[in-house]
C-alpha positions in Angstrom: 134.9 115.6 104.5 131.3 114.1 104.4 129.1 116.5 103.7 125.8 116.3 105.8 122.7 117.1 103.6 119.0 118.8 104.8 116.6 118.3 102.1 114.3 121.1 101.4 113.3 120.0 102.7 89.9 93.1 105.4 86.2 83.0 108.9 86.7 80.4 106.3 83.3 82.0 104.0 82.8 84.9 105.9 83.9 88.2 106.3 84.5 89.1 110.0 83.5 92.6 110.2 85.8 93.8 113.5 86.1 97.4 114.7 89.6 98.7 115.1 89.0 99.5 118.9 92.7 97.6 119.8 94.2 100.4 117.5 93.2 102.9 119.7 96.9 102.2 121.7 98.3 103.7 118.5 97.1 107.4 118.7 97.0 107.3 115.0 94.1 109.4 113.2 93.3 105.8 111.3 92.6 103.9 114.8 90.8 106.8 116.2 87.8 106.3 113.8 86.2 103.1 115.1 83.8 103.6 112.8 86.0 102.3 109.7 85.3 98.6 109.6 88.3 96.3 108.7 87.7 93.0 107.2 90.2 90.1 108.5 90.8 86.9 109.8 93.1 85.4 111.7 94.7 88.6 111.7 95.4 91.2 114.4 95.5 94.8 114.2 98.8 96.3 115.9 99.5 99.8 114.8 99.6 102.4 111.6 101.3 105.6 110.5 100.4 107.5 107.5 103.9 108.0 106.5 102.7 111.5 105.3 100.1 110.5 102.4 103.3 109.2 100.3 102.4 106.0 98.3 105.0 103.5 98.9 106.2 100.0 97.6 109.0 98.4 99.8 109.1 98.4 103.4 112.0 96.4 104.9 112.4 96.0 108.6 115.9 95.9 110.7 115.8 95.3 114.3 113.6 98.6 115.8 113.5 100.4 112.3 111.2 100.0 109.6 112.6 101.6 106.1 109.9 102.3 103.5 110.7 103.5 100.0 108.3 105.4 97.7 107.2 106.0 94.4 106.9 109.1 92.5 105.1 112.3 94.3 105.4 115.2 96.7 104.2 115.4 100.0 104.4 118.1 102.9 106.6 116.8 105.7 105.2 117.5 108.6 108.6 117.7 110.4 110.6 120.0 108.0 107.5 121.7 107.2 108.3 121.7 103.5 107.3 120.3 100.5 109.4 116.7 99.6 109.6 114.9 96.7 109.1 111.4 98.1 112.3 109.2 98.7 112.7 106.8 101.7 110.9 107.4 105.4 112.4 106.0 108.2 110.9 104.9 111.0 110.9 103.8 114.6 109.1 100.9 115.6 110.1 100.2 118.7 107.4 100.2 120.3 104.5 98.7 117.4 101.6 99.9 118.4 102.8 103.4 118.2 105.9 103.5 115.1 107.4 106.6 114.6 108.6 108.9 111.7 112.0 110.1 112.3 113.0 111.4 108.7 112.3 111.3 105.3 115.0 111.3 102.6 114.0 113.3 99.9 114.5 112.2 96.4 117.0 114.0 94.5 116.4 117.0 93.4 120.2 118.5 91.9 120.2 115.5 88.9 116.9 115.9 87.4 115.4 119.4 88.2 111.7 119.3 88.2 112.0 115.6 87.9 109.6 113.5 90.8 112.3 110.7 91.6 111.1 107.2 92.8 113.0 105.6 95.7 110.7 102.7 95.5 113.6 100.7 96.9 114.9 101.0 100.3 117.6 98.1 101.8 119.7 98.7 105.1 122.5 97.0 107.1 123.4 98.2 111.1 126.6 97.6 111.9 127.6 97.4 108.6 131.0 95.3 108.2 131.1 95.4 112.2 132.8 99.0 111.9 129.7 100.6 113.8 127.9 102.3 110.4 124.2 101.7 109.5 124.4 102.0 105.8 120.8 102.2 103.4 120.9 102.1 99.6 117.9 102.9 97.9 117.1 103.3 94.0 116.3 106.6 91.8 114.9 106.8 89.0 114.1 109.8 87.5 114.0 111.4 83.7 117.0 110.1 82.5 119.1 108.5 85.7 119.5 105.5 87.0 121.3 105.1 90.0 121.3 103.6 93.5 122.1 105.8 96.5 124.4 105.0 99.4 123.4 106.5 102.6 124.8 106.4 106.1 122.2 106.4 108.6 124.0 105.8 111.6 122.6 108.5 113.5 119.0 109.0 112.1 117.4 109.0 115.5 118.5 112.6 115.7 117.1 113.7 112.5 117.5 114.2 108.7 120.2 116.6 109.5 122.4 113.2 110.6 121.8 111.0 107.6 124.2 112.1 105.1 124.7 110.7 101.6 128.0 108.7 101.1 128.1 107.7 97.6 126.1 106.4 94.5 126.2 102.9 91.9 125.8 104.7 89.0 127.2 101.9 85.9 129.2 99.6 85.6 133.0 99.5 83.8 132.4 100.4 80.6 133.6 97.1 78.0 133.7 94.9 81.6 132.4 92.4 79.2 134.9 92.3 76.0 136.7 95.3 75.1 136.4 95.2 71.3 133.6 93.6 69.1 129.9 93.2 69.3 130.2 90.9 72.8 131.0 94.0 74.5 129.4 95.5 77.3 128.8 97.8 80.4 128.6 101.7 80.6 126.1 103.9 82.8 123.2 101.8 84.0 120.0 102.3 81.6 116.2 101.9 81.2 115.8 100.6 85.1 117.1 100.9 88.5 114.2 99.0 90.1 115.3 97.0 93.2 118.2 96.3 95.2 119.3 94.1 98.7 122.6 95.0 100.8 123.9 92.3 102.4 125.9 92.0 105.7 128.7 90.7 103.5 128.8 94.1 102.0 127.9 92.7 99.0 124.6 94.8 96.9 122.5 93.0 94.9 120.9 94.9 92.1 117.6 94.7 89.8 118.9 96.9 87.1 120.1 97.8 83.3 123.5 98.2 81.1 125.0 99.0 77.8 125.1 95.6 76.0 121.6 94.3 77.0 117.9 94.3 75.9 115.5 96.4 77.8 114.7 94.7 80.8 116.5 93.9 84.1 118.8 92.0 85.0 121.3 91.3 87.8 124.2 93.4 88.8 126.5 92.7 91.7 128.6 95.0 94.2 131.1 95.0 96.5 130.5 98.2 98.7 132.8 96.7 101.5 134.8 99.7 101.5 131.5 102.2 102.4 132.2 100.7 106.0 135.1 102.1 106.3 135.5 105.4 104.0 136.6 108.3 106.5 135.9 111.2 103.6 133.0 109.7 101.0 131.2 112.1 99.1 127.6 112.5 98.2 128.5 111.8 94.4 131.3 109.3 95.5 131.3 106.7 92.7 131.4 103.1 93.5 131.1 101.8 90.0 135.0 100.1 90.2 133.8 97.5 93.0 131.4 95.9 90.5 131.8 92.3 90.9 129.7 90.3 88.2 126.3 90.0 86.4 123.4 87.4 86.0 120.8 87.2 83.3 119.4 84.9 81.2 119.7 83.6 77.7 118.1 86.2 75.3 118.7 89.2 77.2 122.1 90.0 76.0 122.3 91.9 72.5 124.3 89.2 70.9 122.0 86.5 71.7 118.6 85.7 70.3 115.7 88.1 71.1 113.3 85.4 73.4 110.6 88.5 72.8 111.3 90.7 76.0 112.9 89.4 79.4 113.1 92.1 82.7 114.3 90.7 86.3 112.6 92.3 89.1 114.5 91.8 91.7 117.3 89.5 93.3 116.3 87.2 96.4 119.7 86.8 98.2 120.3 83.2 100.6 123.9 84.1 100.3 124.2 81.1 102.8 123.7 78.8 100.4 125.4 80.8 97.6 122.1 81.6 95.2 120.1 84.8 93.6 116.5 83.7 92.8 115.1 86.3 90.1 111.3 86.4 88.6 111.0 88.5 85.4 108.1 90.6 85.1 108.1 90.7 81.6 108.7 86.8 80.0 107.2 85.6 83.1 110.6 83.5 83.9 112.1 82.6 87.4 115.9 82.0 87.2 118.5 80.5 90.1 121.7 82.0 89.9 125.2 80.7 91.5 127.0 83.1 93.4 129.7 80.6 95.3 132.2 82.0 93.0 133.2 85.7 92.2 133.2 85.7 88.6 137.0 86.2 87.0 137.6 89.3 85.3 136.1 89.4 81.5 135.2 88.5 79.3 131.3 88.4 81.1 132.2 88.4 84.9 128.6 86.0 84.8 126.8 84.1 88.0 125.9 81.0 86.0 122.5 80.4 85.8 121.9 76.8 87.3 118.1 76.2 86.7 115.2 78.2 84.8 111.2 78.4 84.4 108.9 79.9 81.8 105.8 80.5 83.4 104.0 82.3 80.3 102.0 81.3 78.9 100.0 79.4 80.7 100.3 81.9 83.5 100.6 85.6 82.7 103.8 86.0 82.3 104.7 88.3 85.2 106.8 87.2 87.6 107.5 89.2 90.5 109.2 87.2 93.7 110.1 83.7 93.5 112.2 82.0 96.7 113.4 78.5 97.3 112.4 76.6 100.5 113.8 73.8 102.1 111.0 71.0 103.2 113.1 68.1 105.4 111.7 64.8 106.2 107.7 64.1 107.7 107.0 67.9 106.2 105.4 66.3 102.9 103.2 63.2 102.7 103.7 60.2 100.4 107.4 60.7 100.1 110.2 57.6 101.3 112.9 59.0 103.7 115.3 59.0 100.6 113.4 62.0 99.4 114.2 64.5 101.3 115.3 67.2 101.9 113.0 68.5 98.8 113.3 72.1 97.6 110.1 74.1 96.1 110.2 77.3 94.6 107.1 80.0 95.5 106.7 82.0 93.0 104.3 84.9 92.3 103.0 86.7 89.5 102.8 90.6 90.0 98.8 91.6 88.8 99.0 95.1 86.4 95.6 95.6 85.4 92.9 97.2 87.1 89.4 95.6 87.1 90.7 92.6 86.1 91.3 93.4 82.7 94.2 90.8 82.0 92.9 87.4 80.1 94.6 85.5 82.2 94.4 85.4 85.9 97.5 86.4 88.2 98.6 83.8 90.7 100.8 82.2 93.2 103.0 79.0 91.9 104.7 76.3 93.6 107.7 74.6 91.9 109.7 71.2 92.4 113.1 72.4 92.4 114.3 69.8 94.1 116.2 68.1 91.3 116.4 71.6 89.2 120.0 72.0 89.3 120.9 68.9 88.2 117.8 68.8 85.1 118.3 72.4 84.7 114.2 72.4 84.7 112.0 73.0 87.5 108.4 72.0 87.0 105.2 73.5 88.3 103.0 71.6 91.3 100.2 73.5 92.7 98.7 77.1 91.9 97.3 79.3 94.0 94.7 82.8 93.6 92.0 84.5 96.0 88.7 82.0 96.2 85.9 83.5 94.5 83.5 82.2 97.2 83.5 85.9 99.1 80.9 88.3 99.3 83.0 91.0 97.6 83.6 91.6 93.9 87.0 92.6 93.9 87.2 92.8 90.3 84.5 95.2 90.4 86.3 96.9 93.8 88.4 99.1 92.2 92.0 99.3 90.9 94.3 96.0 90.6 93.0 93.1 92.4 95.9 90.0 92.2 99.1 89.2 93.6 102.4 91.4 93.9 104.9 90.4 96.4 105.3 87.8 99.6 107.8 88.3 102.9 111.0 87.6 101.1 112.6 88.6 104.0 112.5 88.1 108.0 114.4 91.0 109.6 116.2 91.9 106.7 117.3 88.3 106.5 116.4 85.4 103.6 113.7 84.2 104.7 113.4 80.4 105.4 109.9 80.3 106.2 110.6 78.2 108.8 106.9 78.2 109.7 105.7 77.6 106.3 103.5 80.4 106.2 103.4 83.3 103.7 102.2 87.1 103.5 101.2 88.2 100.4 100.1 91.1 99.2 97.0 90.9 97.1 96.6 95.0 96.2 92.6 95.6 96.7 92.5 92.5 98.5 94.8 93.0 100.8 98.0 90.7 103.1 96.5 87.0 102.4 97.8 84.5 104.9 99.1 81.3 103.0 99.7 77.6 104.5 102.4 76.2 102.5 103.4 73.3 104.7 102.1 70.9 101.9 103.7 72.7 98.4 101.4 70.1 96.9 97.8 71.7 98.9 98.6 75.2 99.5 95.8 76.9 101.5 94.7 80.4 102.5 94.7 80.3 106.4 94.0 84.1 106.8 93.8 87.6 105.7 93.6 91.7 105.9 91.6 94.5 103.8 92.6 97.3 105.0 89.8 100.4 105.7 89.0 103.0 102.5 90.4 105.6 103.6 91.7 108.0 101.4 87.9 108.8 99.4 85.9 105.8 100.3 83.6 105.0 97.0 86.2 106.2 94.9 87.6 103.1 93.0 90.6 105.2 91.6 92.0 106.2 95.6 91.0 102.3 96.0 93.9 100.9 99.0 96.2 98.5 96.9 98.4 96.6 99.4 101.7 96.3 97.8 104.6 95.3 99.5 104.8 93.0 103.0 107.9 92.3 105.2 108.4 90.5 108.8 110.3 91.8 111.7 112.4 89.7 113.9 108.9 89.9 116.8 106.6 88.0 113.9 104.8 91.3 113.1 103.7 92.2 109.5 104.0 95.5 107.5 102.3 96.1 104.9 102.6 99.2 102.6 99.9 100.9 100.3 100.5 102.0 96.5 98.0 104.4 96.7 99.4 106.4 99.9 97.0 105.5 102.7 99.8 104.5 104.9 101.2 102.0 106.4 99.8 99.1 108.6 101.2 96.7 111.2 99.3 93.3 111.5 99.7 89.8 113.8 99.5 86.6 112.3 97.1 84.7 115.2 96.0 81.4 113.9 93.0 79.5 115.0 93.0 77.0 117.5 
């Protein structure tokens, strides 16, 4: 029998100074200071929720619900009343201008006792399988674990008293590599369980670590098909024995030759055209893996990896998201018709320093793909970073200023950015607005800084905008490392 859980629970070269009077609709405590100036262009503001002071990374959107997973901390839940170690907030966002906390998952507290768990990754289906379950799976990593957490959230309108845990990812098959000798590998997952993406196949992609490999992530898939359709899971219910198959690339595995330090982020899933795209945050890499075939078993159940970049140097050598785009025929000037379609790559580093420390400069890369998987070799094409003709000194702003993540997904969906634009968050510079329609001239079209909120002056509570997704309306979120909350932004270009 499932057993139902209740934790203990900122115009072309100028800045466009606006008031936030339109947030008023929201009844939020941000919109009802108008005093707090916002600096933007081309964007709107729609709504905000604090999401209870927790700092958060990932936000993914699905249909009315917005899912936003956390990093480490512990904040008073205003609708329990007690003190939660942060984990996953759900929300309803219905209605935008006005979203709506309806639980928050506390991390897991029984593992690692005393331990502050990260759920910085939070990834839901509805209808999962078309058997009428909404199932979530988020990460944890805490002290010495390493898992990924299967939830059922069917019924989370009503409460945290609903959700119930169903089951956890916590290795793989121990020798699902080779049985014997040094080639062997598998076991409990190590080091990192960063990132993860379910997909309506059922099949969940993770950013994670085993026995048999170098530090660093790489990719892991699943099968959780059967979730859907479990009638007695368990909180602890192990799903290790639907492990499908692995991706990484050359240098990563303990038998191969150490290429100095590789770690995947996390997979980009366009399971309708049978890849995994992968940046690697250490090596500063972006790999294409080929998923159109289920790997037999042994002796490496590998996705074969069909093309691969090394950023680093010249960039810095810390990749974060990379996607591929389709760009058909009349999208791309001075190209005959035989061209096309073309494929390009965007790619972006993730920025780690504060102050801008690093010697070299994080940025956004375009890459020709187009012929990749039959050269093995993509190459690079354009570069973009923040202009430097604004009046503010970010570097001298406070915290990280730089790139970290775009809108990988629409709706919980691969994004085909159809529209050619991207939303990218820049931490202390906030969601940039990026034209991509020309790979070959990318431009910045718009952008949002959000308010100081927290301590304003104080560069170490300094908003870092860290994670941005799309719903299926258009609208933006865009989530804050150091736990100012949670915005909600419109995309209006100029005429």
């Amino acid at each position: 029998m499932s057993k139902k859980h209740s934790w203990g629970l900122h115009v072309g070269f100028l800045w466009v100074v606006c008031l936030v009077v339109v947030g008023l609709m929201a009844g939020s405590a941000y919109a009802a200071d108008p005093a707090i100036p916002v600096f933007s262009q081309n964007m709107a503001f729609v709504g905000y929720n604090d999401i209870q002071g927790r700092e958060t990374l990932q936000v993914s959107t699905n249909e009315n619900w917005a899912y936003a997973g956390h990093h480490e901390g512990t904040h008073l839940n205003s609708i329990t009343t007690f003190n939660e170690i942060n984990g996953t907030t759900i929300l309803n966002i219905t209605d935008p201008t006005d979203p709506i906390v309806v639980a928050h998952i506390p991390g897991d507290i029984d593992r690692d006792p005393g331990c502050e768990a990260n759920g910085r990754s939070a990834s839901a289906v509805h209808n999962f399988k078309g058997l009428g379950r909404d199932i979530l799976v988020r990460n944890h990593e805490c002290g010495a674990t390493r898992i990924f957490e299967i939830f059922d959230i069917t019924d989370r309108a009503l409460g945290i008293n609903f959700i119930q845990k169903v089951g956890e990812i916590t290795g793989t098959p121990e020798k699902s590599c080779k049985k014997m000798g040094p080639d062997k590998c598998g076991g409990t997952l190590r080091q990192t369980a960063h990132k993860g993406y379910l997909s309506k196949s059922g099949l969940y992609y993770a950013g994670t670590n085993e026995p048999g490999f170098r530090n660093g992530g790489h990719l892991l898939v699943f099968d959780l098909s059967s979730v859907a359709n479990a009638t007695s899971p368990g909180p602890r219910t192990n799903y290790n024995h639907t492990f499908v198959g692995r991706g990484w690339i050359n240098g990563q595995k303990l038998t191969e030759t150490d290429r100095g330090g590789l770690s995947g982020h996390h997979p980009i899933v366009d399971e309708a055209n049978d890849r995994v795209y992968m940046a690697y945050l250490t090596g500063g890499d972006a790999a294409a893996f080929d998923i159109s075939t289920i790997p037999a078993t042994g002796p490496n159940m590998r996705f074969p990896t069909v093309w691969e970049i090394d950023t680093g140097p010249p960039g810095a050598a810390k990749g974060h998201t990379v996607t591929v785009i389709k760009y058909e025929l009349g999208e791309i000037p001075n190209f005959g018709d035989g061209a096309f379609p073309r494929y390009y790559a965007l790619f972006a580093d993730e920025n780690t320093s504060n102050l801008c420390s690093q010697d070299i400069r994080e940025k956004l890369f375009m890459l020709d793909v187009t012929n990749a998987e039959e050269t093995g070799v993509p190459f690079g094409i354009e570069t973009w970073q923040v202009p430097d003709f604004y009046d503010e000194d970010f570097c001298t702003k406070g915290r990280r200023f730089g790139p970290h993540q775009f809108n990988e997904t629409v709706n919980t969906e691969f994004n085909l950015f159809e529209d050619k634009i991207a939303y990218v968050a820049y931490f202390n510079a906030g969601v940039r607005v990026i034209d991509i329609s020309n790979p070959y001239e990318v431009k910045e079209v718009g952008y949002w800084i959000p308010p100081e909120m927290l301590s304003p002056g104080d560069k170490s509570l300094m908003v870092q905008t860290n994670d941005v997704d799309v719903d299926y309306r258009g609208h933006v979120y865009a989530t804050d490392r150091s736990g100012n909350g949670f915005w909600i932004l419109h995309y209006n270009p100029a005429p």
